[in-house]
N, C-alpha and C positions, 0 to 999 in steps of 0.2 A: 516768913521773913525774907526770905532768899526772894523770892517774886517782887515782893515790893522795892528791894532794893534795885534789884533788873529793871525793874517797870520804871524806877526813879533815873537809873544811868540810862536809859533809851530814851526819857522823856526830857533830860537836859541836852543829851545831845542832838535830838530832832531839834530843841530851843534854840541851839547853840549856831543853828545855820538861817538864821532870823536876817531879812534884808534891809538894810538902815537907812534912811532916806539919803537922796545924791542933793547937792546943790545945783539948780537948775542953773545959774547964773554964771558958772564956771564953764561947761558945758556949749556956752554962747558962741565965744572965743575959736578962731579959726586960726588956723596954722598959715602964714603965709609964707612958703618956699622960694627962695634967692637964687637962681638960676645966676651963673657965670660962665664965660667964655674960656676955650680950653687955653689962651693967653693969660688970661687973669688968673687962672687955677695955676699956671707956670709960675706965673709972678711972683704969686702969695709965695710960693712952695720956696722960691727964693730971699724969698724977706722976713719968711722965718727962719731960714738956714738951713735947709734940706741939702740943698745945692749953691754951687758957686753964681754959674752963670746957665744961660738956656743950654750951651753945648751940652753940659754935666748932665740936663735931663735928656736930651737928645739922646747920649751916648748908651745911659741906661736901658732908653725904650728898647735901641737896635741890640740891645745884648737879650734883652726881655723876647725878643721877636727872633733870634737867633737860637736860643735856646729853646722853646717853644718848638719849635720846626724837627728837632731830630728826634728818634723812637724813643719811648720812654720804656720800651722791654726790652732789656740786653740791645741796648746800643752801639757796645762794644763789639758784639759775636756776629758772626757772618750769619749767610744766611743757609748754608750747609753744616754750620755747630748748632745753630737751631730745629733744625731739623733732625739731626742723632741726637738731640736730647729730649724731642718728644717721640721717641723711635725707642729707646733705651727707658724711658715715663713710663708706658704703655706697659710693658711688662711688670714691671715694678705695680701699677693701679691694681693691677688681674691679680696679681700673688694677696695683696694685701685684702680686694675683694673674696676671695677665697679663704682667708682668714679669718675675713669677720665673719663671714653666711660661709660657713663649711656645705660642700653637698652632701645630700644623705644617704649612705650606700650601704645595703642591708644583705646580709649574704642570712639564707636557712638553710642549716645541714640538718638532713632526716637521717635514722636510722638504715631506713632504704636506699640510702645513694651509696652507703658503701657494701650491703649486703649483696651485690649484685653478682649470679653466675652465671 
């Protein structure tokens, strides 16, 4: 009973990936892409209310292109506080690598190493 009922959930679900026919007639239809000029893309961008006037997008871009331009890792810090703080890193990686893979250090004391005269 248990077989048959396996055999029935495997054989609906192989059913169940059944491919259905496409209408060929949708398929005909091409996409035709409307190319615009970077004036006309300003304009829209204005006449739907983005922006006031061209300046308002102008002024954007040079903020967009200024921003852009300066380091985006610690910006702030010189370049001798970067420097001690992968100086100060490094030891810190080593401790922690040590931690997780301890090395393995095996001492045998014999009978015979202290019997010695």
């Amino acid at each position: 009973m248990k077989k048959l009922i396996i055999s029935l959930l495997v054989l609906i679900a192989n059913l169940s990936y059944a491919s259905f026919p496409i209408n060929s007639l949708s398929m005909d239809t091409t996409i035709n892409k409307k190319s615009e000029t970077l004036e006309q893309y300003q304009k829209r961008l204005i006449k739907q209310g983005f922006y006031n006037s061209e300046n308002d997008i102008l002024n954007t871009l040079t903020k967009k292109n200024k921003k852009s331009k300066k380091s985006r890792f610690l910006p702030s810090w010189k370049l001798w506080q970067k420097a001690l703080l992968i100086i100060l890193c490094i030891p810190i990686i080593i401790i922690i690598y040590y931690i997780i893979f301890p090395p393995s250090i095996s001492f045998s004391l014999d009978a015979n190493d202290f019997n010695r005269h």
